[in-house]
C-alpha positions in Angstrom: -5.7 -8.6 -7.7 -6.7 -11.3 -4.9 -7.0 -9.7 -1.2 -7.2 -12.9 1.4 -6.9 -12.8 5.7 -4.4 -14.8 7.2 -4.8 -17.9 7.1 -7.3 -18.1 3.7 -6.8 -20.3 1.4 -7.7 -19.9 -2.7 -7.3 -21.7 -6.1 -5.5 -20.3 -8.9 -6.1 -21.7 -12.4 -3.7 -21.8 -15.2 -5.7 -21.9 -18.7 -4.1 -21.0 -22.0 -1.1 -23.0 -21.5 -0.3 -25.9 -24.0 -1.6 -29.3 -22.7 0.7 -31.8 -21.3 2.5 -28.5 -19.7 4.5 -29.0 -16.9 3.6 -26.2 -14.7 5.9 -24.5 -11.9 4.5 -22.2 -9.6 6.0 -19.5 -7.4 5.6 -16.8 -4.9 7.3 -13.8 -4.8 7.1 -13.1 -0.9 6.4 -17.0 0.5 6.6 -15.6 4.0 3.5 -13.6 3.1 1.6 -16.1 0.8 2.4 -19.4 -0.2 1.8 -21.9 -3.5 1.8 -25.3 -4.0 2.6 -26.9 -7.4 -1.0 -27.4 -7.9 -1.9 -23.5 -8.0 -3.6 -23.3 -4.6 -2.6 -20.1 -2.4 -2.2 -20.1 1.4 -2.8 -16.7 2.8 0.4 -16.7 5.8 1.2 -13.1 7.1 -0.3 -9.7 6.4 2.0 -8.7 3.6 1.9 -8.6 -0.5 3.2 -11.4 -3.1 3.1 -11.7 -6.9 2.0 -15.7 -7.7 3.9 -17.0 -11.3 3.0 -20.1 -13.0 5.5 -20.5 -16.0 4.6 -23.1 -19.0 4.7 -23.3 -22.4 2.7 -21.8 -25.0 2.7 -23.2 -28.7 5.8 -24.9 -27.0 7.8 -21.2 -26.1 8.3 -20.4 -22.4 4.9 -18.4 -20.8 4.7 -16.8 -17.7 1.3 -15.5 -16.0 1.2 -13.8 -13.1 -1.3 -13.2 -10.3 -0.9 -10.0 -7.6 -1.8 -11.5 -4.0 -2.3 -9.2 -0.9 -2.9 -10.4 2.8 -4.7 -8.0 4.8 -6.4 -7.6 8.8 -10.2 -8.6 8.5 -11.1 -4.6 8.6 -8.7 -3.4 6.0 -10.4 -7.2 3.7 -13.3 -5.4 4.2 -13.0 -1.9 3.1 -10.9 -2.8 0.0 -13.5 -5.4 -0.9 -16.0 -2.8 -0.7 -13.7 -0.6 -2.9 -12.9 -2.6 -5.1 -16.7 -3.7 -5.7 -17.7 0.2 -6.2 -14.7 2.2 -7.4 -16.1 1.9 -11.3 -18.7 4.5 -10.2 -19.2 7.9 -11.2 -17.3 10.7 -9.5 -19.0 13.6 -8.6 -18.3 15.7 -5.7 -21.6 17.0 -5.3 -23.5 13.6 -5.1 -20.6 12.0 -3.4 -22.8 10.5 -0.6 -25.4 9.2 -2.7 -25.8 5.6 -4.2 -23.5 4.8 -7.1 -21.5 8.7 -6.4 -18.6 9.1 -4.7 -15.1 12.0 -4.8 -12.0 10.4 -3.7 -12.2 11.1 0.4 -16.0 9.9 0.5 -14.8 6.4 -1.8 -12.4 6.0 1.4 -14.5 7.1 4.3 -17.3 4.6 2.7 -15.0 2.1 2.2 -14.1 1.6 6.1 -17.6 2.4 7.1 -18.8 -0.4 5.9 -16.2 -2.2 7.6 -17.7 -1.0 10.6 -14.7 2.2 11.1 -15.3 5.5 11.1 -13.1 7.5 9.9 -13.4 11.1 11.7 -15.7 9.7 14.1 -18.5 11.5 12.5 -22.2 11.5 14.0 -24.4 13.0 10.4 -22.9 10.0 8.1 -21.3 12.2 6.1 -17.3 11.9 4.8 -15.1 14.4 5.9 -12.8 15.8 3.0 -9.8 14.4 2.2 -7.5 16.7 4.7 -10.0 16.4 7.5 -9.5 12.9 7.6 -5.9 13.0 7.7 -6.1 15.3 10.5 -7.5 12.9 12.4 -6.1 10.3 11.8 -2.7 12.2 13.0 -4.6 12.6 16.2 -5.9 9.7 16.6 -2.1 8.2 16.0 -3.1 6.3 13.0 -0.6 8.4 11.2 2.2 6.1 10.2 4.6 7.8 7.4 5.1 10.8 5.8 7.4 12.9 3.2 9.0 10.3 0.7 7.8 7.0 1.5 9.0 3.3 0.5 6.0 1.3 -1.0 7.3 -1.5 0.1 6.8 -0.9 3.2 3.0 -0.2 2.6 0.5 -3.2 3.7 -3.0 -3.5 1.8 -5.8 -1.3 3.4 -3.5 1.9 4.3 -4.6 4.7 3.2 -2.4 7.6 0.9 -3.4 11.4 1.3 -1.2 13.5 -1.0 0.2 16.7 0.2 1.5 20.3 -1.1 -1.7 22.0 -3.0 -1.4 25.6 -2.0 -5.4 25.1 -0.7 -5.5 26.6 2.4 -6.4 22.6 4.0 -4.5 20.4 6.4 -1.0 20.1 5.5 -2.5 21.2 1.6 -4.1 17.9 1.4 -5.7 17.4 -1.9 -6.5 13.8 -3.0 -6.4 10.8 -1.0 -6.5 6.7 -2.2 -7.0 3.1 -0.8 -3.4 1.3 -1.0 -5.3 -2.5 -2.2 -1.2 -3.6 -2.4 1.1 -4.7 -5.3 2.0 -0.9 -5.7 -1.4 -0.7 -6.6 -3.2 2.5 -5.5 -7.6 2.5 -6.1 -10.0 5.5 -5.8 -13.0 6.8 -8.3 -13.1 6.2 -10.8 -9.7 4.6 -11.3 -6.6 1.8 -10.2 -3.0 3.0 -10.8 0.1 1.6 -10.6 2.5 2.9 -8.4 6.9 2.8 -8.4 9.3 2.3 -5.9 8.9 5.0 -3.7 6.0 8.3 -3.5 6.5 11.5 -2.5 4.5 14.2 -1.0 2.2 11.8 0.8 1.3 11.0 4.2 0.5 7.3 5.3 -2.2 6.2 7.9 -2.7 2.6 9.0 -6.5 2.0 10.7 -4.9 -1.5 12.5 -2.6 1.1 14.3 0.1 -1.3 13.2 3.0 0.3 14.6 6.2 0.5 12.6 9.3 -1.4 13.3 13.0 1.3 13.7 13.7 3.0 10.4 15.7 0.2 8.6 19.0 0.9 7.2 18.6 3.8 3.8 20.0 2.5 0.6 22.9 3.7 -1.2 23.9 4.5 -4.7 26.9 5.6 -6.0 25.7 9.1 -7.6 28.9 9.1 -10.6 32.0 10.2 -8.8 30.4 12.8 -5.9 29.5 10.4 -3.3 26.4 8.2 -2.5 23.0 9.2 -2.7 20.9 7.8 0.2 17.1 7.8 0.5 14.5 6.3 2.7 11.2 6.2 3.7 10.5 9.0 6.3 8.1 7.8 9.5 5.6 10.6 10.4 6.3 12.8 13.5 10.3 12.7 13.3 11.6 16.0 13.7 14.9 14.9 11.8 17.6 12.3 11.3 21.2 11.0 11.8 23.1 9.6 9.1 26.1 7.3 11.1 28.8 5.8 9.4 31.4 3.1 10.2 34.1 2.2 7.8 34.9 -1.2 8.9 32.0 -4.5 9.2 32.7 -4.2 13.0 33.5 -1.1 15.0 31.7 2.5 15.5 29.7 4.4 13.8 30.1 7.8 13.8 27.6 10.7 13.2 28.3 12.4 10.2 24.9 14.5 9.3 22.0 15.7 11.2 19.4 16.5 9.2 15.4 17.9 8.9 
């Protein structure tokens, strides 16, 4: 995984490929990041792309691929600063000394060092996962919530999962550093994540705000009718699914829902 800034540039090399190989690189997202046809990156627009450079090996078709995220200067810095210590050891009684962290005190560190505070604490000491969270909703850094679209996730937000019966904030139990490329990082590990998560709430320290809820996608669910999902945006109290049966005309509600 690469992480740049706008406007960064990088290198990517190739090896393994046979030689004389005519190489052809692309970018999945060239809004976000581009690549020449010599390997070298161009960090565009805050955003996520996946870099391919196919060849041949032992003269068959290769591909190798390289994930790409663009980030704002504080989330670069956090995720840099996770990604150089999440190999530690996890222990959540030593989770604020050198070389310890649990998953809420990986995070908090992370953006400290960026120079944020997460909580606004004065002792220099991380608040648990759901005490975060709750600030961050007051603080309106609180962008999604309920079923979310990673998609629409940018490196350096940050993913508190919701629905332990714990007695904490909205039963807040785990929380991890989004580095992008559906790739999710806390102590001591980096997962892979699908299309969508669920049971999560979303914060965003740039306080980038998000754009209207884009149209939900539909799939035909057998002969029933059409399944539709989306990514919910934190603080609606509920939504209206419209629907016009010509290209041009009106749309009509057809279901209000929680």
């Amino acid at each position: 995984m690469i992480c740049l800034k706008k406007n960064d540039t990088a290198s990517l090399v190739a090896c393994g490929f046979d030689k004389g190989s005519k190489l052809k690189w692309t970018s999945s997202n060239p809004k976000a990041v581009y690549v020449s046809q010599s390997g070298k990156i161009k960090a565009k627009t805050i955003g996520q792309s996946v870099i391919t450079v196919t060849g041949k090996v032992n003269g068959k078709p290769m591909s190798i691929t390289y994930a790409v995220g663009v980030a704002n200067s504080l989330e670069l810095k956090a995720i840099r600063y996770g990604y150089k210590h999440w190999q530690s050891t996890y222990s959540q009684a030593k989770r604020m000394k050198a070389n310890y962290y649990d998953c809420s005190s990986f995070v908090w560190r992370s953006y400290m060092n960026a120079g944020f505070n997460i909580g606004n604490v004065k002792n220099n000491y991380a608040p648990c996962a759901a005490a975060e969270a709750l600030w961050c909703v007051q603080n309106n850094y609180m962008l999604y919530s309920g079923t979310v679209e990673v998609s629409k996730l940018l490196p350096g937000d940050i993913i508190f999962w919701t629905g332990s019966k714990n007695g904490r904030y909205k039963g807040i139990y785990h929380v991890d550093l989004y580095i992008g490329n559906n790739t999710k990082l806390t102590v001591p590990r980096e997962r892979y994540m699908g299309e969508t998560i669920s049971n999560c709430m979303v914060a965003r320290i740039s306080g980038v705000k998000p754009g209207s809820l884009k149209a939900a996608k539909g799939k035909v669910d057998g002969k029933s009718g059409v399944k539709l999902t989306w990514g919910g945006i934190y603080g609606a109290s509920g939504y209206q699914i419209v629907r016009c049966n010509r290209k041009t005309g009106k749309y009509s509600t057809i279901a209000t829902i929680s």
